[in-house]
NURO-234695 format. One record per residue (C-alpha): x, y, z; residue number from 0; residue in one letter. Coordinates in nm, 2 decimals. Example, Ala and Ser with C-alpha at 12.3 -4.5 7.8 and 13.67 -1.06 7.14 Angstrom:
<sites>
1.23/-0.45/0.78/0/A .
1.37/-0.11/0.71/1/S .
</sites>
This chain:
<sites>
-3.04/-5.41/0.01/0/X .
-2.93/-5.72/0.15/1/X .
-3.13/-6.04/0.16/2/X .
-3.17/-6.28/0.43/3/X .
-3.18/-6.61/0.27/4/X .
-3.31/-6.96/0.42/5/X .
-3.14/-7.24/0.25/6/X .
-3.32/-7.55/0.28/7/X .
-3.22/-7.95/0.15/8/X .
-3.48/-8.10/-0.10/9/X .
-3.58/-8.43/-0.04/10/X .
-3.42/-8.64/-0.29/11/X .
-3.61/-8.98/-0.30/12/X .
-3.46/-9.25/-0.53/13/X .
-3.12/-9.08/-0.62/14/X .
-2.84/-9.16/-0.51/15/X .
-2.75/-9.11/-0.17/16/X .
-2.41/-9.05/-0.21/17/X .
-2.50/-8.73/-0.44/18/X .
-2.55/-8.42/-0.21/19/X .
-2.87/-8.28/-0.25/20/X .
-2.94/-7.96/-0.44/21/X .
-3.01/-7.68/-0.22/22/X .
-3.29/-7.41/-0.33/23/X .
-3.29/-7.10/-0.20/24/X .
-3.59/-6.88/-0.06/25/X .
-3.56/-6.51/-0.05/26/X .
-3.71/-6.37/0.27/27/X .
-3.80/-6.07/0.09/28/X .
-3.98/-6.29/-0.10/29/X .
-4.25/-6.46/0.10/30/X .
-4.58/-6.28/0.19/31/X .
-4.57/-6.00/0.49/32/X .
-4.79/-6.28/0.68/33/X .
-4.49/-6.58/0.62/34/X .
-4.25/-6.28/0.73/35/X .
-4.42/-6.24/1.06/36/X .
-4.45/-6.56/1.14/37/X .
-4.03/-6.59/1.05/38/X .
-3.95/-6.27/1.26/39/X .
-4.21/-6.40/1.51/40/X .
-4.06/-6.73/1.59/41/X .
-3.65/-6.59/1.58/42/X .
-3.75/-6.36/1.84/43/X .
-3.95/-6.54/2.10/44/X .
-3.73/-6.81/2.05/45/X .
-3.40/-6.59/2.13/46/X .
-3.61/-6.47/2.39/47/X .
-3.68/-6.76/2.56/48/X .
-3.26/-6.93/2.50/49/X .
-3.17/-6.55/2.67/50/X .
-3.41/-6.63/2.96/51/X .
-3.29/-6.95/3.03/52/X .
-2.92/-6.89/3.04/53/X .
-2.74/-6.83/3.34/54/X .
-3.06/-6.96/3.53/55/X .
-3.15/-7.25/3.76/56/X .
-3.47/-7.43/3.78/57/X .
-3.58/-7.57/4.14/58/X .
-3.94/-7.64/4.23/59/X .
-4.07/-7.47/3.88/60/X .
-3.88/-7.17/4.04/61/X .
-3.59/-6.99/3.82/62/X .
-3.30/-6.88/3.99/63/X .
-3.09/-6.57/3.80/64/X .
-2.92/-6.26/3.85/65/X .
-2.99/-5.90/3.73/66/X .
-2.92/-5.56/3.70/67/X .
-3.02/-5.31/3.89/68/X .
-2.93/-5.01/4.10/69/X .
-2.66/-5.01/3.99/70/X .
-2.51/-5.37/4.03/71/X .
-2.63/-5.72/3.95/72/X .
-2.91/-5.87/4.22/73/X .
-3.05/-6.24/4.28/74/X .
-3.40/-6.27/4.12/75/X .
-3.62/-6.52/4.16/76/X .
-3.95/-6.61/3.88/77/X .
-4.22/-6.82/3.89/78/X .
-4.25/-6.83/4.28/79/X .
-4.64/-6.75/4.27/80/X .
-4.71/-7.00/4.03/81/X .
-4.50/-7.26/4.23/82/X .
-4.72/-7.17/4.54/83/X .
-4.40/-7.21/4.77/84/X .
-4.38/-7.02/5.08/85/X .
-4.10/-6.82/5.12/86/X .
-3.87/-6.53/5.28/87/X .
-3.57/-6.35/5.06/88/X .
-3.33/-6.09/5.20/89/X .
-2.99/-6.10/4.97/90/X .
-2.75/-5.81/4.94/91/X .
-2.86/-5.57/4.84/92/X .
-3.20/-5.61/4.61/93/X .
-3.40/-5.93/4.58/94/X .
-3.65/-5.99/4.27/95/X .
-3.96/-6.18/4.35/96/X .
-4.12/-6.25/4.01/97/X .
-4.12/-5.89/3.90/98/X .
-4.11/-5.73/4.25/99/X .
-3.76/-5.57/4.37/100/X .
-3.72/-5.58/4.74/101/X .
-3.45/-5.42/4.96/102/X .
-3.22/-5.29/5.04/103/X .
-3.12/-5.51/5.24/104/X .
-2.77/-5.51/5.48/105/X .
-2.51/-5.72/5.38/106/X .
-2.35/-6.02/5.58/107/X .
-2.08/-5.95/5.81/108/X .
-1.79/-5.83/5.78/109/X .
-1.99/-5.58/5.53/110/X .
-2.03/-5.48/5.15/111/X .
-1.64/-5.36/5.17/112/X .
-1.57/-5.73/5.17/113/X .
-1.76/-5.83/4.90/114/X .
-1.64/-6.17/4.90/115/X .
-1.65/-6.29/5.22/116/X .
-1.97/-6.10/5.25/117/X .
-2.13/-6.28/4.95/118/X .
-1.98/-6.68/5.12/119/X .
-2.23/-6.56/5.42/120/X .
-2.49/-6.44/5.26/121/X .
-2.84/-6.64/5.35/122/X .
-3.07/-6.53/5.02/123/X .
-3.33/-6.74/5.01/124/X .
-3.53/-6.98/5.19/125/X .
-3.80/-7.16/5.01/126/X .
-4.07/-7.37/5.21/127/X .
-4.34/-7.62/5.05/128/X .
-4.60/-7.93/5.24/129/X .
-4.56/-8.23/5.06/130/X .
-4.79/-8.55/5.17/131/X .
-4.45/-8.68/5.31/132/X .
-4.21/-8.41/5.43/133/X .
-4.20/-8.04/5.47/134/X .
-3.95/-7.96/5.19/135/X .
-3.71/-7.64/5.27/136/X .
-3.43/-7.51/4.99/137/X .
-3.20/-7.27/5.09/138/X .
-3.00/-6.98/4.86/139/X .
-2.69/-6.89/4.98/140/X .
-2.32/-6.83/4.89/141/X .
-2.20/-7.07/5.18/142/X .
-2.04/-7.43/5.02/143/X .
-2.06/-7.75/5.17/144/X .
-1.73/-7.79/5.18/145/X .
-1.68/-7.48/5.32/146/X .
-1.44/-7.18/5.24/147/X .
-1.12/-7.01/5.36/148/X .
-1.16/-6.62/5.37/149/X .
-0.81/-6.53/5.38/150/X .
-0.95/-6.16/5.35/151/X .
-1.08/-6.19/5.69/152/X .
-0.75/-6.26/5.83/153/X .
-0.89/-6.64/5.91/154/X .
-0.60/-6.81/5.74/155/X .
-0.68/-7.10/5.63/156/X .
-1.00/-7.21/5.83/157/X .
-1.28/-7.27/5.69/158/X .
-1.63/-7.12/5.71/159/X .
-1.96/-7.37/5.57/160/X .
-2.32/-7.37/5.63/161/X .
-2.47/-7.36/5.97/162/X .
-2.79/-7.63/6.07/163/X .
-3.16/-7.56/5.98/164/X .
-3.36/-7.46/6.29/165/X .
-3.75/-7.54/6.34/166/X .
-3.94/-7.43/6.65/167/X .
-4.29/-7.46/6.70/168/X .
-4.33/-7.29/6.99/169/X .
-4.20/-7.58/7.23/170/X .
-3.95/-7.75/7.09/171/X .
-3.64/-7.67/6.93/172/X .
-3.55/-7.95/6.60/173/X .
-3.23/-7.92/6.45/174/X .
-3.17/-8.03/6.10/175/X .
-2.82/-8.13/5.99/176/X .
-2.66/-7.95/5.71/177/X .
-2.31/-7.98/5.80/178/X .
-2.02/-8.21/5.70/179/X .
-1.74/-8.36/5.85/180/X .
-1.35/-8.26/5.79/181/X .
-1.39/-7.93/5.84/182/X .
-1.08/-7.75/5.94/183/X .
-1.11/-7.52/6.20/184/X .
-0.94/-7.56/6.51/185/X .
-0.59/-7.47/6.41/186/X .
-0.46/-7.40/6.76/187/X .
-0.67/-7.53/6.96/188/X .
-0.50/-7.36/7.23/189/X .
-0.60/-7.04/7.10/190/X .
-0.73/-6.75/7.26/191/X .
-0.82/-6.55/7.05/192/X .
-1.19/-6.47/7.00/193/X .
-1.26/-6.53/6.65/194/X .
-1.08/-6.84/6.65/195/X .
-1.35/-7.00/6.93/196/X .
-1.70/-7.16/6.94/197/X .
-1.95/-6.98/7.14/198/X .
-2.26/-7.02/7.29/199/X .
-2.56/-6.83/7.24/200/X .
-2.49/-6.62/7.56/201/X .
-2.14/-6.53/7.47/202/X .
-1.98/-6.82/7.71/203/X .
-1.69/-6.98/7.50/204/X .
-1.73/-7.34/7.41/205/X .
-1.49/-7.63/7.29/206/X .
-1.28/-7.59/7.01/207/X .
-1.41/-7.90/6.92/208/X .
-1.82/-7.89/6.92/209/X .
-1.81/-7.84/6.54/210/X .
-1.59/-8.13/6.43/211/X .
-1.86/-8.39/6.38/212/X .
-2.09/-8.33/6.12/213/X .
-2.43/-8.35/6.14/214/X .
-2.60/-8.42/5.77/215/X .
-2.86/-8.52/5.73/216/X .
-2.94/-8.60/6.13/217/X .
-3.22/-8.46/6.30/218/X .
-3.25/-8.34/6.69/219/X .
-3.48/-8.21/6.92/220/X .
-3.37/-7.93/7.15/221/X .
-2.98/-7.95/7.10/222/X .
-2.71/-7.73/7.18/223/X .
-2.64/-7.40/6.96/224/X .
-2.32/-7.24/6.90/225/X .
-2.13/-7.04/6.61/226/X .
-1.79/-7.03/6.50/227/X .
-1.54/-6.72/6.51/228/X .
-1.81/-6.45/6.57/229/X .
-1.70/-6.24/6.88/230/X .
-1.92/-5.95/6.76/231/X .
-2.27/-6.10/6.82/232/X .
-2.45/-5.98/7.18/233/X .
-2.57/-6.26/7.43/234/X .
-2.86/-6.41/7.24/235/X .
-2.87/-6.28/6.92/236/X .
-3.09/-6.49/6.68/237/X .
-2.78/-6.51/6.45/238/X .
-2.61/-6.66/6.76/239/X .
-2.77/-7.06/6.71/240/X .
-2.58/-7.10/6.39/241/X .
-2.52/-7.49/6.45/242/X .
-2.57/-7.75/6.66/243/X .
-2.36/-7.97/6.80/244/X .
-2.42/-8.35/6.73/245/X .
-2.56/-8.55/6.96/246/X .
-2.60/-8.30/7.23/247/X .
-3.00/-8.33/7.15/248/X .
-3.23/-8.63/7.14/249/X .
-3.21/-8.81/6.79/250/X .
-3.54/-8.86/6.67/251/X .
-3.47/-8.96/6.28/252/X .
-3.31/-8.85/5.96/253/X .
-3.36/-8.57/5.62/254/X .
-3.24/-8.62/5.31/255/X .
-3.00/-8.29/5.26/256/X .
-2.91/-8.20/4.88/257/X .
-2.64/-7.96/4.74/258/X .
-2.55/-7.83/4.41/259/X .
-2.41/-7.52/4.26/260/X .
-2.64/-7.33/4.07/261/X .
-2.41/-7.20/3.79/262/X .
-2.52/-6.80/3.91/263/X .
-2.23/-6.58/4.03/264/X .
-2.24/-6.30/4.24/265/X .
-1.92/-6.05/4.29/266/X .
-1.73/-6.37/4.20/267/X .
-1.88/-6.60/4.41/268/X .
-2.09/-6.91/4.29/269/X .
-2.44/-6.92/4.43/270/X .
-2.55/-7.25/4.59/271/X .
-2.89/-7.44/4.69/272/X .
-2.98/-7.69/4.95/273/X .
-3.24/-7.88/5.00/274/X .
-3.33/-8.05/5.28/275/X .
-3.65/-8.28/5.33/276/X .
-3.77/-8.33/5.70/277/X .
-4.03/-8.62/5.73/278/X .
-4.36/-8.51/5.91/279/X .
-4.33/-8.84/6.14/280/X .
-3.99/-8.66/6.28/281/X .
-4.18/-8.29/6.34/282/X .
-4.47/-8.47/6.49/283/X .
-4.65/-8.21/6.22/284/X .
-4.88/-8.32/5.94/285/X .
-4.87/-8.17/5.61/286/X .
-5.22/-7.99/5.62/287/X .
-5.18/-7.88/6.03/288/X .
-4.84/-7.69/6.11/289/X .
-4.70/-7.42/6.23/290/X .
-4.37/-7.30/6.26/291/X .
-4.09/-7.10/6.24/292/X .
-3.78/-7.17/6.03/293/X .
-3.40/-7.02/6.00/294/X .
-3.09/-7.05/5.91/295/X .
-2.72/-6.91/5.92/296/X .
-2.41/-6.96/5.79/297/X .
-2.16/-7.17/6.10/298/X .
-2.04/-6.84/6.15/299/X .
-2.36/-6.65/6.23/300/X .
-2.26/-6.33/5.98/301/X .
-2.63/-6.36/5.83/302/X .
-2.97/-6.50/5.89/303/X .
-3.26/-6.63/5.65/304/X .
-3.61/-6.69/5.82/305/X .
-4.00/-6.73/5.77/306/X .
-4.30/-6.88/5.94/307/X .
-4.52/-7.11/5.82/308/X .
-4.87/-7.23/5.90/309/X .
-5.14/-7.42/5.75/310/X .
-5.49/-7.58/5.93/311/X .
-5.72/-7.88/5.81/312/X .
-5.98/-7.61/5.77/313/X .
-5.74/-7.38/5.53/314/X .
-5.74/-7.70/5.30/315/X .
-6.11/-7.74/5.26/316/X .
-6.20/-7.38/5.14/317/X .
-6.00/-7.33/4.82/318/X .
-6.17/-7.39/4.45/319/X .
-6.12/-7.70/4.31/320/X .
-5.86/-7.62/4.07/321/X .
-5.62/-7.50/4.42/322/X .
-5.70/-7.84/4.59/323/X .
-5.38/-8.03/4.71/324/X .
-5.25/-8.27/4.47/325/X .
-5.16/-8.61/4.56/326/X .
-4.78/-8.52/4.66/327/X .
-4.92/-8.25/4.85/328/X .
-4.81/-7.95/4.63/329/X .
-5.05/-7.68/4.55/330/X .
-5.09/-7.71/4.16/331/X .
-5.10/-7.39/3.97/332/X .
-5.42/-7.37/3.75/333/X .
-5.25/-7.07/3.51/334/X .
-4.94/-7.15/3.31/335/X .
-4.67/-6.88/3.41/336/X .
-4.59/-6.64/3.11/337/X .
-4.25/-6.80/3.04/338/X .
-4.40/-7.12/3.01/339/X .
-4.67/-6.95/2.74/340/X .
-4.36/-6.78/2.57/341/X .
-4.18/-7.09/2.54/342/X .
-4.51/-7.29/2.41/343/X .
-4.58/-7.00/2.15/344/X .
-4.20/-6.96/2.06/345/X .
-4.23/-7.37/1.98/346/X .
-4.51/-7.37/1.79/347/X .
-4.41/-7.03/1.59/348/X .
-4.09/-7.24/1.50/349/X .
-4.28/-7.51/1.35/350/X .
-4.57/-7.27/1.17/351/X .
-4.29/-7.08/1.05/352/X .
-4.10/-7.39/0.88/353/X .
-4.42/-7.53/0.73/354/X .
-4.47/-7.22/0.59/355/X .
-4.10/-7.22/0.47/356/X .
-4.19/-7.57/0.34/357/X .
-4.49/-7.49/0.15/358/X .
-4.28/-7.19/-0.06/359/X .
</sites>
């Protein structure tokens, strides 16, 4: 049989430091079954826990990751009820919520046979919490900030990128920039062809041009819609409102509008998260009374993320103690999640397990 051995410096106070320490060895075999354990105990929970982490991204206590199942490899999302977010998921085709599948769901235009360009338009996730100061929105998605070509499409070289967040409460429209400048897009501006224009929400054509300023990080109350290159779409689709163009609405302040790539690939695409925070003062909302509905879309309109949100004075005042607002506004979860107990236990395992080691 072979032996696992542990090898393990002794401490060698008053010799020599430039003599390299004796080594002794401990034979696993060796050490009582309760000392074995302990060693298994700790290598396992702790390769669990390295295995959980990797390939994962961590927003808002939320993990971000892929898995598989069905058949192919899915978004999954874990530690959304313990983050209290708000939220609404529909990525191609299965979505994990903690340990709930969900789908299928359909995928973005132009359809699963491009899986690709499907994948750059695909609105996954959008995440919603009330902080004292802003309402706080991150948003899943394989769309970059600074766009992409989709040369499968038969676009060329023009360049699809996210679309603007929309809120409406019921009676007005805000528009929340998302969008950069120096996007190419109007190659021939004399075009005619369909999916080489801008157009309105009720199919009328607009000018090549409405998309060339960017609007990050500005916020606007009841401006124009439009999408880019997306012929398809009837008269007033809700896909249709992809962006807005800037300054054709009343400026009424500014969000702060993060992006990063979250290291997660799907069919070869890199999965990326914004977040955007949108003051109350600007929504004329306060964090404990709101309600509202939120979406968004890729420029192009191929797909379509949304979810409504309400919370009263009243709704505040009734949960336990342990679920009252903190002082950023965040609903504090009063049960660790498991992979935070896994982690803990794997910790202290390690260090149980080298004391015991020690003590041999």
């Amino acid at each position: 049989m072979n032996m696992v051995k542990v090898y393990l410096a002794q401490q060698n106070v008053g010799v020599d430091p430039c003599v390299r320490p004796q080594r002794r060895v401990f034979e696993y075999w060796r050490l009582s079954d309760m000392k074995r354990f302990a060693l298994l105990l700790a290598v396992a929970m702790s390769m669990g826990c390295f295995a959980q982490m990797a390939g994962a991204y961590e927003f808002w206590g939320i993990d971000l990751g892929k898995a598989y199942y069905e058949g192919g490899e899915h978004i999954t999302f874990d530690g959304v009820s313990s983050s209290h977010a708000g939220y609404s998921v529909g990525g191609y085709k299965y979505t994990r919520v903690d340990s709930v599948w969900s789908g299928p769901y359909a995928a973005a235009s132009p359809g699963a046979d491009y899986s690709r360009a499907s994948t750059l338009s695909d609105a996954m996730g959008l995440f919603f919490r009330a902080d004292k100061d802003a309402a706080r929105f991150a948003i899943i998605t394989g769309s970059k900030l600074g766009g992409a070509t989709t040369p499968e499409m038969g676009t060329g070289t023009r360049r699809f990128g996210p679309g603007d967040l929309m809120i409406n409460n019921g009676s007005a429209t805000y528009g929340v920039g998302m969008r950069k400048d120096g996007l190419a897009w109007a190659l021939d501006a004399a075009s005619t062809n369909p999916e080489h224009q801008v157009i309105r929400p009720d199919g009328s054509y607009d000018d090549m041009h409405a998309r060339d300023t960017g609007t990050l990080g500005d916020i606007e109350v009841n401006p124009e819609w439009a999408r880019m290159g997306n012929a398809a779409l009837e008269a007033g689709s809700d896909l249709a409102s992809a962006f807005f163009k800037s300054g054709s609405g009343t400026a009424i302040g500014s969000a702060e509008v993060d992006f990063a790539s979250t290291g997660v690939s799907l069919s070869g695409v890199g999965i990326n998260i914004y977040t955007v925070s949108v003051p109350w003062t600007a929504l004329r909302f306060s964090w404990d009374n709101y309600s509202f509905d939120v979406s968004w879309r890729p420029d192009c309109g191929n797909d379509i993320i949304d979810g409504s949100f309400t919370a009263s004075r009243e709704s505040w005042v009734k949960p336990i103690a342990s679920l009252v607002p903190t002082s950023e506004g965040a609903m504090p979860s009063s049960v660790p999640e498991p992979s935070s107990v896994l982690a803990l236990l794997a910790g202290t395992s390690c260090f149980g397990a080298i004391r015991l080691l020690r003590r041999c």
